[in-house]
C-alpha positions in Angstrom: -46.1 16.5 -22.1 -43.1 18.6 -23.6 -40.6 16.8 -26.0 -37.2 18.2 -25.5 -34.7 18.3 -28.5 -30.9 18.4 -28.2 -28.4 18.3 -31.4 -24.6 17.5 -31.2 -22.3 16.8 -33.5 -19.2 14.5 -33.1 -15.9 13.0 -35.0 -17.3 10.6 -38.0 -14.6 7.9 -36.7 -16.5 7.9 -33.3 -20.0 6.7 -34.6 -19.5 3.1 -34.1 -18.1 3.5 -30.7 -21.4 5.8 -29.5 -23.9 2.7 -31.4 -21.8 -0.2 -30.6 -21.8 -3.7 -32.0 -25.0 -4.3 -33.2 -26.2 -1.2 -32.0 -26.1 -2.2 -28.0 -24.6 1.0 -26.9 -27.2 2.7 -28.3 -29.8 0.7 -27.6 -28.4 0.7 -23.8 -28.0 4.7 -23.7 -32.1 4.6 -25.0 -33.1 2.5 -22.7 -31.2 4.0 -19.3 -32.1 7.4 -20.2 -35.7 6.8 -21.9 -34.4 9.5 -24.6 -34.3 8.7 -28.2 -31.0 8.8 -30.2 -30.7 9.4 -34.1 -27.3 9.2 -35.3 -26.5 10.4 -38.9 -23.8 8.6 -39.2 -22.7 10.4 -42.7 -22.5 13.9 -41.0 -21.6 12.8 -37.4 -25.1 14.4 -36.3 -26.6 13.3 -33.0 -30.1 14.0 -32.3 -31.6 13.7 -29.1 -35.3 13.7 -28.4 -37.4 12.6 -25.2 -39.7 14.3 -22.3 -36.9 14.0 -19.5 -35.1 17.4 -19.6 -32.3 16.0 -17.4 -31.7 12.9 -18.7 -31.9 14.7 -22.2 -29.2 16.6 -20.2 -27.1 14.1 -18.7 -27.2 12.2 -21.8 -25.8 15.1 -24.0 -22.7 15.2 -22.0 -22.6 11.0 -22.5 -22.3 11.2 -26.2 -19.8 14.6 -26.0 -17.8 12.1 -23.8 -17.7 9.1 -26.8 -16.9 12.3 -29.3 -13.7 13.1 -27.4 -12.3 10.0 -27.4 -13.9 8.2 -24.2 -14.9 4.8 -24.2 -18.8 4.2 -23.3 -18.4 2.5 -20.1 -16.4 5.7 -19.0 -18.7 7.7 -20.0 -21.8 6.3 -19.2 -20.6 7.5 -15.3 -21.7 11.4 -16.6 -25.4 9.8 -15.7 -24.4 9.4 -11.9 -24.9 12.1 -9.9 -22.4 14.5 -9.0 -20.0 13.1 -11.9 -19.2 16.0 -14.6 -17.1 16.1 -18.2 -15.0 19.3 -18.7 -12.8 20.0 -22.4 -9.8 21.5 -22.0 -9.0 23.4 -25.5 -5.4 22.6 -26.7 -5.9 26.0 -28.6 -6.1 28.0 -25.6 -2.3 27.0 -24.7 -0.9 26.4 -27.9 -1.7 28.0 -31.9 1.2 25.6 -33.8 0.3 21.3 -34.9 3.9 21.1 -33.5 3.6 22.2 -30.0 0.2 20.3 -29.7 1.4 17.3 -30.3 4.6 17.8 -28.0 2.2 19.4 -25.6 -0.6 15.8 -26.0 2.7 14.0 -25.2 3.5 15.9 -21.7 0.2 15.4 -21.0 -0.1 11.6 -22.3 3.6 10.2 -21.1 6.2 8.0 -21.9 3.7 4.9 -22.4 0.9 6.6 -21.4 2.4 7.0 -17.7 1.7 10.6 -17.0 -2.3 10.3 -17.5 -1.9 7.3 -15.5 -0.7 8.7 -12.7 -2.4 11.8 -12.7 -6.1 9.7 -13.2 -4.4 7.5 -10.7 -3.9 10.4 -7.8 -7.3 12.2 -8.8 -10.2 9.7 -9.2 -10.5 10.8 -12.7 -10.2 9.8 -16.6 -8.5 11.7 -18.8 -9.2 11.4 -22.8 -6.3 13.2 -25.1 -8.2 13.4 -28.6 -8.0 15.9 -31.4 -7.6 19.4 -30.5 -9.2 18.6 -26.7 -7.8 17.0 -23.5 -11.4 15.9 -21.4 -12.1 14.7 -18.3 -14.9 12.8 -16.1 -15.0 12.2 -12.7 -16.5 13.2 -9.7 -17.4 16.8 -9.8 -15.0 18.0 -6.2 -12.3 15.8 -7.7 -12.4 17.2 -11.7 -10.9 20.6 -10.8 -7.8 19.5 -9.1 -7.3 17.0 -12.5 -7.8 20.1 -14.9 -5.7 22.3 -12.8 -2.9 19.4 -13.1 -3.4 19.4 -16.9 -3.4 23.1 -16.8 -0.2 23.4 -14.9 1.6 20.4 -17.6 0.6 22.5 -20.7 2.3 25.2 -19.4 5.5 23.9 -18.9 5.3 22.7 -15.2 7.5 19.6 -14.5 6.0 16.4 -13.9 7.8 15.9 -10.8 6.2 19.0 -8.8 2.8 18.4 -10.2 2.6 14.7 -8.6 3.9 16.4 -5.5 1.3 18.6 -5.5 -1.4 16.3 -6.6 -0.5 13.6 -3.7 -0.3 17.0 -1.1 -4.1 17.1 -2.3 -4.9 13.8 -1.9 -3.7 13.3 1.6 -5.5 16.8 2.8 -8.4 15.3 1.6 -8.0 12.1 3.1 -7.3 14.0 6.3 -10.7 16.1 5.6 -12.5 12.4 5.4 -11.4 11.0 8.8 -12.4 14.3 10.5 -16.0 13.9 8.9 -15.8 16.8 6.5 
């Protein structure tokens, strides 16, 4: 049987949030998945090693997940079916430290109200860290979410993008009851 072979690399200060106390996360992630994780913990290399290419697959995404900020149980959804992570690179909307950290607080809100309330209105979780904005959810839901995102980073107000966002979400309820 073929051994597959994945290698990631994420932030130092995540480490002990992908192992866990006493390694459990880890240990949880192994045993779920049947892959192998080695973590050099000096470097922030991940290795990942098994026989199932789509766990090997699924579980790449888990640990990206951890790496951008998530917290393991929110990540650990990316194994589900149909439940996707996408990065959003601050970089691609902004070049100065200044505006990315005016632009993290749009997106973030007074008290954390904004991602709230967008997360809230789309079904999905939103992660600000570093120089990324990420997101997990269900993979019809995670485009409307980035859009929104999108739209704050460039300077739309908050007020029209909730409009919009609760628009969607009673089309799509509408969608439901018919059976679409």
């Amino acid at each position: 049987m073929e051994e597959y072979t994945y290698e990631l690399k994420i932030p130092k200060e995540r480490i002990a949030v992908l192992i866990g106390k006493d390694g459990q996360i880890k240990t949880e992630l192994e045993e779920q998945t049947k892959i192998s994780i080695h973590i050099d913990s000096q470097e922030g290399d991940v290795v990942l090693k098994g026989t199932d290419s789509v766990n090997l697959y699924l579980l790449k995404d888990v640990i990206k997940a951890v790496g951008r900020g998530f917290n393991p149980e929110v990540a650990t959804r990316l194994l589900k079916q149909d439940y996707v992570l996408e990065l959003i690179q601050m970089s691609d909307f902004v070049k100065s430290k200044d505006s990315m950290i005016r632009l993290k607080g749009r997106v973030i809100g007074k008290g954390g109200k904004a991602r709230e309330t967008i997360e809230e209105l789309t079904n999905c979780s939103i992660s600000v860290y570093g120089k990324t904005i990420s997101i997990i959810g269900f993979c019809d839901d995670v485009p409307i979410c980035k859009r929104a995102v999108e739209s704050l980073l460039t300077g739309s107000p908050h007020s029209s993008i909730y409009k919009w966002l609760e628009k969607n979400r009673k089309a799509n309820r509408q969608a439901q009851a018919i059976g679409f």
